[in-house]
N, C-alpha and C positions, 0 to 999 in steps of 0.2 A: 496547432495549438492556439486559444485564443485566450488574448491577455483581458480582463475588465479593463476599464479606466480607473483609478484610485480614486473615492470618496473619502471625506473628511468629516461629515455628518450624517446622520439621516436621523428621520423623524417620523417612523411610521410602527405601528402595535407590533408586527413582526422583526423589530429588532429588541436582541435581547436587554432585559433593562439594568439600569446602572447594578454592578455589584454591589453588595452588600459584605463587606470588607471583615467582619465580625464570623460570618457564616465560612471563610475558606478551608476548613479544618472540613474534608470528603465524611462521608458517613462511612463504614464500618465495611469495607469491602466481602462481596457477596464468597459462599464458597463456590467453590470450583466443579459444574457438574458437568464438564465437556472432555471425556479421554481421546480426544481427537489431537489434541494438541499439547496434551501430558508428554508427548515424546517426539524426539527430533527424527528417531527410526524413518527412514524410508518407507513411504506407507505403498503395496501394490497393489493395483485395483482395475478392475475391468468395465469398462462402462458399455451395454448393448443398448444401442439406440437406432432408431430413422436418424442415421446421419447426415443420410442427402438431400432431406426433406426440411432437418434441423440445421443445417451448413446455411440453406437458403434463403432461409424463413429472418431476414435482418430487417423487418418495417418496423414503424414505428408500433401497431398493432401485435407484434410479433405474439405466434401461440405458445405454449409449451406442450411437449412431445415425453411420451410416456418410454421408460425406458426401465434400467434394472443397473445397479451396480455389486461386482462382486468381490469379495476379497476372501484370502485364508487364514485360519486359524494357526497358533503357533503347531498344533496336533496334525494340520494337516485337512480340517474341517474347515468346509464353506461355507460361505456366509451372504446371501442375497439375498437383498432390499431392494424396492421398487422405487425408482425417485420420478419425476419431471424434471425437464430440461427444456432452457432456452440460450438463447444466443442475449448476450449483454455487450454493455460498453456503448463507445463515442468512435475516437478513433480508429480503434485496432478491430469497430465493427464492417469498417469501410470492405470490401472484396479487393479494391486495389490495396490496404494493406495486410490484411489475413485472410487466408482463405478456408480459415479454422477460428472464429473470433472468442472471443471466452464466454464461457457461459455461467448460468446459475441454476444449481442441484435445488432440488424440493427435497424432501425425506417426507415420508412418515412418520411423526414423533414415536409414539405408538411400538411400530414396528421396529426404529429403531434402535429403544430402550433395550441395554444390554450388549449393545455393540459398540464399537469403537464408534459409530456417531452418535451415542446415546447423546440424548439433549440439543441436539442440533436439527434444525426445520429448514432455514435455504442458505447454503452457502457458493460463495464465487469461488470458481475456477477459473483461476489464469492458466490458459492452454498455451500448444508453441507456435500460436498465430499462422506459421505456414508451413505444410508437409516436405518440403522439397532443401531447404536451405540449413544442415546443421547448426548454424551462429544462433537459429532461433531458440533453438534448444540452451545453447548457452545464454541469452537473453533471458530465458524461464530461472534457467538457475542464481543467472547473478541479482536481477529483483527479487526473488526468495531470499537472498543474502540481505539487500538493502533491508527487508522488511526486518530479517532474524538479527539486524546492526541495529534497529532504533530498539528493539525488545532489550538487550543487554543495557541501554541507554537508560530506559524507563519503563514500566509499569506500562503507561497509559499509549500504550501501543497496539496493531493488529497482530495474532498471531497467526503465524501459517502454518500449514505442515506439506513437506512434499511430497507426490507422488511420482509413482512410477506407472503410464497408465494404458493399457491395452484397449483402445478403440476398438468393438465390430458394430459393423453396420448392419442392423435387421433388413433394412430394404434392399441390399443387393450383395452379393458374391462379388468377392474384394480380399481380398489380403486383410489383419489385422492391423492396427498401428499400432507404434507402441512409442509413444512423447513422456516428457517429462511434463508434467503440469504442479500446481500450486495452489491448496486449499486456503482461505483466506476469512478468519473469525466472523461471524454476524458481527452486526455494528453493536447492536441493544447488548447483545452478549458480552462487549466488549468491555461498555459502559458500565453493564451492571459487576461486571467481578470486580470492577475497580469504586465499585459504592456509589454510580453515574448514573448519568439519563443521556442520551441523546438529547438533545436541542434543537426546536423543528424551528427553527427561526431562517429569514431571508439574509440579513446582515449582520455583522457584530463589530463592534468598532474598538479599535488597540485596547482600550484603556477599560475594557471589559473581560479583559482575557486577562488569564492567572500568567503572570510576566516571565514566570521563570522555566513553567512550560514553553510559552511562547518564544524567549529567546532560544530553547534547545531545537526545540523546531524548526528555526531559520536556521543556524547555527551547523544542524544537522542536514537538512534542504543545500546548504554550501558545500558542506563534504563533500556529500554525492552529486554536485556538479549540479543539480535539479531548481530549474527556476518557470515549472510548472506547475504552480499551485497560489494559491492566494487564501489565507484564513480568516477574511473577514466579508465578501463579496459573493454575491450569487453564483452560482454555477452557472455557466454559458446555455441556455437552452432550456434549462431545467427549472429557475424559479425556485430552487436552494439552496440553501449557502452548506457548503460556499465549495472551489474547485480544489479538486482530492484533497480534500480533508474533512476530516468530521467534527463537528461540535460538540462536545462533552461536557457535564457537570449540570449547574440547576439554573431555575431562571431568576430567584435571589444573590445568584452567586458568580464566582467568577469562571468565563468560557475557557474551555479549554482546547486546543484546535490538534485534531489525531490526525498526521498523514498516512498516506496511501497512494497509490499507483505511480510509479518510480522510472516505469518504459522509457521515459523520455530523458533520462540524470545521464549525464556525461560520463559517470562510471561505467555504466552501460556501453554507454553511444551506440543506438540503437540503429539501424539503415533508414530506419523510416521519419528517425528524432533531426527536427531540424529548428533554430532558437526560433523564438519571436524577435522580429527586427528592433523593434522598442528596445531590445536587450542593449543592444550594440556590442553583440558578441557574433564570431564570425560559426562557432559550431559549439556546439551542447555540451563539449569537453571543455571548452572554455568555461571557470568559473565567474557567476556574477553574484555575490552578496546580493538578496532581493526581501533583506530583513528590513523592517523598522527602523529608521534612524532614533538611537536610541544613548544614554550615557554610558562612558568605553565603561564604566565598573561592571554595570547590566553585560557586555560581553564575558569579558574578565572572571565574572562570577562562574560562568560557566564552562571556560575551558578546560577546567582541573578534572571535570567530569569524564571528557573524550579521552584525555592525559592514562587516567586511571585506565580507562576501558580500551586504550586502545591493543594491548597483545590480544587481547579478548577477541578484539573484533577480527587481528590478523590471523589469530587460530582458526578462529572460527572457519574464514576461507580458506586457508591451506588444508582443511581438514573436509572440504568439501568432494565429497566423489562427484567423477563426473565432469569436474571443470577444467576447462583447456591448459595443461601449464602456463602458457602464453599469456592467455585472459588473465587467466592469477596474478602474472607478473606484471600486468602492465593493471591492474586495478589495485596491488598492493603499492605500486609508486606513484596512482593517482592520488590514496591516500598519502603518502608521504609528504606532497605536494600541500594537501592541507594541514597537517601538522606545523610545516616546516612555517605555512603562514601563520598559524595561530601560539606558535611559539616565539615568534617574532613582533615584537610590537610595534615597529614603522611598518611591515608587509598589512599588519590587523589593519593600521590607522589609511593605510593607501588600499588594501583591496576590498575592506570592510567599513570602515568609519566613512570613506569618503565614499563610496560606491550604493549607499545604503538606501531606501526610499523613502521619501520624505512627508509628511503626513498632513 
């Protein structure tokens, strides 16, 4: 994991410009033309591909690889579409940590119209990074939960839907696989149901973000144990801002910062999640507040929100098939842990107020 160093200013056309405090009222959010993600259903699906050719192919240049995905109707009727496929990601593209890395689907708009990807053109796959190890399997499921936890929080979230999904490989005679993997909304699509634009900008700086998204973000970032991400600085590599998270709303207006990719949150505790030393936390389960030092009311304001949501979010995982009872129990008492802080107001003022970064 790599931390940026914190900036305090910058001064260059690619960062976004001061809000315009008049304009925060979003425009008129778009309809909904995505049934992909209409329903929490267990989606199954079959992907035929060059596996072993697509497993491999991790450069920088990397191609994409013509394949076919299939699913069935409630009647019992097929249903195949042709996609492209490559291998994505940072980490979890490395062969020492998956040996399966996630990929991203192409569709055919065209052809897709009418089916459950109607309106969808490329979306990410979080696959179960490695064939051999059951946990990974549970790793797919409980990021699928972090993601479907910040959705019940707000609006201005990624949606997913799960799969259930039958691997063959066109290039050789192999056994099927059959993993749990996680479809994950276009960003633009994301943006735009919620009356958005993506933001193509390098940095954005606090006092440019809409404050009250922004505290739920950290807020929520702590829950889940997760202090890998930063919503105002470049991505590591990449030359945009900024690291899993996306920037949302207008360039009059105020940013909005969406997370994403959770691999590494303490709820998880992933085998491969290990902190950044700057944390001064000895493991990923360890919480570290890594919000804004900010006024305790800006906190305050926002706990009543988890308060309300939270049976919601404990249903929601008890009601997960598939999940280890185990893992349940010991992710429902990590939650407990942060209630029990944010119910407390010396725990807020000692694990939060004072632990917070300073700007």
């Amino acid at each position: 994991m790599l931390r940026p160093i914190w900036i305090t200013a910058v001064c260059t056309a690619s960062v976004l410009v001061a809000p315009t405090r008049a304009q925060e009222t979003p425009p008129a959010t778009q309809p909904d033309p995505a049934p992909l993600f209409a329903s929490p259903d267990l989606l199954e699906i079959t992907i035929e591909a060059p596996l072993k050719s697509l497993l491999r192919d991790r450069d920088e240049d990397k191609e994409s690889y013509d394949g076919t995905l299939r699913y069935f109707l409630s009647d019992g009727s097929p249903v195949t579409l042709d996609v492209s496929l490559r291998t994505r990601g940072r980490f979890r593209m490395k062969p020492s940590t998956c040996n399966f890395p996630p990929l991203r689907l192409n569709f055919k708009k065209s052809q897709a119209a009418e089916t459950v990807f109607a309106g969808q053109d490329r979306l990410k796959l979080v696959t179960h990074c490695q064939d051999r190890r059951d946990e990974y399997e549970q790793y797919v499921l409980q990021e699928y939960l972090v993601y479907r936890t910040y959705n019940l929080l707000t609006d201005l979230s990624f949606r997913v839907r799960l799969a259930r999904i039958t691997y063959i490989d066109a290039e050789r005679s192999r056994d099927p696989l059959v993993k749990y993997g996680f479809l994950i909304e276009d960003e633009t699509a994301m943006a735009t149901r919620n009356g958005w634009e993506v933001l193509e900008v390098r940095q954005v700086l606090p006092a440019q973000t809409k404050q009250d998204q922004l505290v739920l973000f950290e807020v929520f970032q702590f829950m889940m144990g997760n202090s890998d991400w930063d919503p105002f600085l470049t991505e590591p590599g990449s030359g945009a801002c900024c690291h899993n998270a996306v920037i949302i709303g207008s360039m009059a207006d105020s940013a909005i910062p969406v997370p994403y990719d959770f691999d590494w949150s303490g709820v998880i505790s992933a085998r491969y999640a290990t902190p950044d030393p700057m944390l001064g936390i000895r493991n990923v389960r360890e919480r570290r507040f890594w919000g804004i030092c900010r006024p305790r009311a800006e906190l305050d304001s926002i706990f009543p929100l988890f308060h309300e949501k939270r049976e919601a979010i404990y249903e929601l995982h008890r009601l997960q098939q598939g999940l280890d009872p185990k893992r349940l129990e010991r992710t429902l008492e990590y939650y407990d842990e942060f209630y029990e802080i944010i119910g407390d107001p010396g725990k807020v003022r000692n694990d939060m107020e004072r632990r917070c970064r300073q700007t």
